[in-house]
N, C-alpha and C positions, 0 to 999 in steps of 0.2 A: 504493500500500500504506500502510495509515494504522500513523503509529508504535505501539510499545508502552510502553502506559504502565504507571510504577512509580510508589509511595509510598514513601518514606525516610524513615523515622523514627532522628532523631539523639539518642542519649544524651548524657549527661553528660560525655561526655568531649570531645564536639565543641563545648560550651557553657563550658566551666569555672564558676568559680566566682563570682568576684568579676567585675564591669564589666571591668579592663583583662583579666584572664584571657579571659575572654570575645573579647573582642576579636581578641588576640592568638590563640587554639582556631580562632575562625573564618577564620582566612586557612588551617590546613590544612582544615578544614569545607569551604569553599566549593572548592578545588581537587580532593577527593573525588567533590563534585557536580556539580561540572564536567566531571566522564571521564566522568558517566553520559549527562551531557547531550550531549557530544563525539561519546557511540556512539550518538548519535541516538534515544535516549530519551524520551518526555515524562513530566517529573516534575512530581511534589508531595508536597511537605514536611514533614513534623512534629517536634515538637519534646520534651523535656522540660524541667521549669522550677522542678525542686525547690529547687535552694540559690536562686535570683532570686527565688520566690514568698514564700519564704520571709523573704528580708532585706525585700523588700515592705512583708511583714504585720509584721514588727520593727519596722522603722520609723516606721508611720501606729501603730502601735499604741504606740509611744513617742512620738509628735508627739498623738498626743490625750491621753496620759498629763501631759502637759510640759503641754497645754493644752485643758485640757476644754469650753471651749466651742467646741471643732469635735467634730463627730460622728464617732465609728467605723470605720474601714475595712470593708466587708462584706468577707470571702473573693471571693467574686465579682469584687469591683473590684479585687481585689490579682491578682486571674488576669488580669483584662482589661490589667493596669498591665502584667505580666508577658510578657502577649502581644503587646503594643504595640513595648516595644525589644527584646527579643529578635528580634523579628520587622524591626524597623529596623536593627540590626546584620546580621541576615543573609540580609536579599535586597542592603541596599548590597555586602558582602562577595560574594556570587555575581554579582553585575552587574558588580563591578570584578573579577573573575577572570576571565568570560566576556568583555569587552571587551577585555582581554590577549592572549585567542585570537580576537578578531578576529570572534565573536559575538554578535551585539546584539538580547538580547531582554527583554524587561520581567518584572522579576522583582515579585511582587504579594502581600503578607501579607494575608489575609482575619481581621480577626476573628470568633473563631466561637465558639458558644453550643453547648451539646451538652445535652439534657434527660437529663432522670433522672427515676427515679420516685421521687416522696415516699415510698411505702411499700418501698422496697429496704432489706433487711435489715441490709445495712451502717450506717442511718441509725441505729441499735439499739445498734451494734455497733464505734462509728468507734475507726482504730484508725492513722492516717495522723496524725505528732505535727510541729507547725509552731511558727513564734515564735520569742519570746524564752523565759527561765527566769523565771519571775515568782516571787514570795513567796508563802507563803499565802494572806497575807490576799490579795494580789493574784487567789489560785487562786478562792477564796470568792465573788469579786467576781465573776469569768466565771461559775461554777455559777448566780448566781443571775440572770445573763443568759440562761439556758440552755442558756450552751455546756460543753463535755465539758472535764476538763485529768485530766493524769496525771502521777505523781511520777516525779522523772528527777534523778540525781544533784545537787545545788546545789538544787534546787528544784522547780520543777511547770512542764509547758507544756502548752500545749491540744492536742488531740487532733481531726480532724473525719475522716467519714466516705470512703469513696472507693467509691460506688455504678456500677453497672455504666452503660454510653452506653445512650441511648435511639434519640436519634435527632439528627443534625445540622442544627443550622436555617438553614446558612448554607449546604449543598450543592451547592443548585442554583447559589447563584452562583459555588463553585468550579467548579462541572462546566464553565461556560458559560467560566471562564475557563483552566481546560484545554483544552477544544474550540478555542478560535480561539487554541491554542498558547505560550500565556503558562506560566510558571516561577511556580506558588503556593505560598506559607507558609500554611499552615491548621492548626486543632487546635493549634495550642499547646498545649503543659502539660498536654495531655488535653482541651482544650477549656474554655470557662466552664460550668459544671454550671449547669442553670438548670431553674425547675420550673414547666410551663405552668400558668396561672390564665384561665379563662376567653380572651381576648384577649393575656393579660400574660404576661409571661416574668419569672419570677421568682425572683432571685440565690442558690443553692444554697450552705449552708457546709458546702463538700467538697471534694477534688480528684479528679478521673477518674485510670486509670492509664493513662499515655500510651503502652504498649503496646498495650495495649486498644483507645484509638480511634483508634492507626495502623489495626490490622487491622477495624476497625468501616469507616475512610476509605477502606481500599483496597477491601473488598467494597463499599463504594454508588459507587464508581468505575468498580466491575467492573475495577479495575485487574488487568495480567498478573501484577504481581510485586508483593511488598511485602518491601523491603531493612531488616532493621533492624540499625545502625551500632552496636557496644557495643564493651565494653573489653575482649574476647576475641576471638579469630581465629577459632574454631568453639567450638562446643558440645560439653562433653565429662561424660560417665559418670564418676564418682567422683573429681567435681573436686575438686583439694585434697588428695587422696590419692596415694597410691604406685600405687595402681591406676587413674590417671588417664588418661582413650583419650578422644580429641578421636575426631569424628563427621564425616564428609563428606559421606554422606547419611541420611535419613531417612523412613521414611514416614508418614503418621499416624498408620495403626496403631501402629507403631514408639514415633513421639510418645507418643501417648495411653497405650502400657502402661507408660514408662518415667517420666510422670507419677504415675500411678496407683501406680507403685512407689516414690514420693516420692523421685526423684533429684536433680528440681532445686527449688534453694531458694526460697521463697517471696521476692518483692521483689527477684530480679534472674533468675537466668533463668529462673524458671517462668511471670509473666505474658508473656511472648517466647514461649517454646513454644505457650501458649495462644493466643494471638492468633494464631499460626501456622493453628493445628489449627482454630480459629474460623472464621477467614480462606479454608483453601482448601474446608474444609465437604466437598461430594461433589465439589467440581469436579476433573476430569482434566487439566485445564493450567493451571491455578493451581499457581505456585510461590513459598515463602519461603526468603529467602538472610539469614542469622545472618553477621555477622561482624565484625572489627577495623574501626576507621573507619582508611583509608588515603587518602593522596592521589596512588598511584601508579596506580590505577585499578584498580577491584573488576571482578574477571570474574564473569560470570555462570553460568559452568558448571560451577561448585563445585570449581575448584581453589584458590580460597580462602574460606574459610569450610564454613560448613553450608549444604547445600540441604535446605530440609522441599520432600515433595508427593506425590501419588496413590501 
């Protein structure tokens, strides 16, 4: 009987903020990912990479500031920097958890390129704010690069687009290393946005929503499940409110009208629900499970968290 596979996409809370934060998030990270793999699971991984892409782009963009005869960080290469240690902090993390319990299997970070399309309206429209706080004249200087910035209390920072996935160019080689059973980190941060040119792949200044291309990675997976790990235990109607009712299950329809009636907020749990309702599409045993990152081991049959499906 060939296992079932899931995609786990980790929020922020399993990543912290800073380097040692980081650190310190993924020993309970990887102990979460370990009970899935424990119930005999095959997984892969994804991640978010907001506050790390960000200090990234701060940085190279104050290291070329400080010294202008090195060239510019693209976004692209600040995603790719992004995808590198994060990806090295937490397959080492899930190898040194899983070898505790006496399981020895190679845990493998793919860097991976995700296309977009030039003409996505978001490019029009960018609306995802990165960086540092610059000055004006500093603001003046990126406009006339062509990049987007927006005024934000102290100052201005830039602004770039978050265009929907196209397509993943590095799939086939996660598929091949899920098949012969290996533990994969893929997608980071949403992936590197990149924009085919003839032959060429070419460095997109954007970032994907790493909801998005959890559920884009789990359908070309055909994966059973797609788990995504947030800072909530379920999903709930009139969050924040007095009239607040956490949800155990759901069903698309369900999803889809309770979208539609603007319940959940844009930039935390509405791209989750979408990715959900994306994700299981018509299929009758596709399921998504919403919930708290724990590392006392997530069940799957919605006694904790949300279950979306059919």
């Amino acid at each position: 009987m060939e296992k079932k596979r899931i995609v786990i996409a980790l929020g922020h809370d399993a990543l912290g903020t800073t380097l040692p934060e980081q650190q310190k998030a993924l020993v309970k990270t990887a102990k979460a990912v370990a009970e899935f793999i424990k119930q005999d699971y095959q997984v892969v991984i994804t991640h978010s990479n907001g506050p790390q892409v960000s200090m990234i782009h701060t940085a190279m963009a104050e290291f070329c500031r400080l010294y202008p005869e090195y060239t510019a960080t693209p976004m692209s290469v600040c995603s790719a920097m992004s995808q590198g240690y994060i990806g090295y902090d937490l397959q080492n993390a899930i190898r040194a958890e899983l070898i505790s319990h006496g399981i020895y299997k190679t845990v493998a970070t793919v860097l991976t390129q995700v296309t977009v399309d030039p003409y996505d309206e978001a490019f029009y429209k960018p609306t995802k704010v990165i960086g540092r706080i610059m000055t004006e004249e500093e603001a003046k200087e990126e406009e006339k690069k062509g990049n987007h910035v927006v005024e934000v209390e102290g100052g201005y920072r830039r602004i770039v687009a978050t265009p929907k996935p196209m397509d993943i160019v590095e799939i086939d080689a996660i598929k091949t290393l899920c098949d012969a059973g290996e533990i994969v980190v893929a997608c980071g941060g949403g992936g590197i946005p990149v924009l085919p040119q003839d032959h060429h792949l070419r460095g997109a200044s954007a970032v994907i929503e790493k909801d998005t291309i959890a559920g884009r990675l789990a359908d070309m997976l055909d994966a059973d499940m797609l788990v995504i790990l947030t800072g909530v235990e379920k999903v709930c109607t009139g969050y924040g409110t007095e009239a607040q009712k956490p949800l155990d299950y759901l069903s698309v329809k369900q999803a889809v009208s309770l979208m539609e009636a603007g319940e959940f907020e844009e930039g935390t749990m509405l791209p989750k629900i979408q990715a959900a309702v994306d994700y299981i599409g018509d299929s009758a045993i596709r399921k998504v499970l919403i919930t708290k990152l724990s590392d006392k081991g997530n069940t799957l049959g919605g006694e904790m968290g949300t279950m979306i499906g059919k």
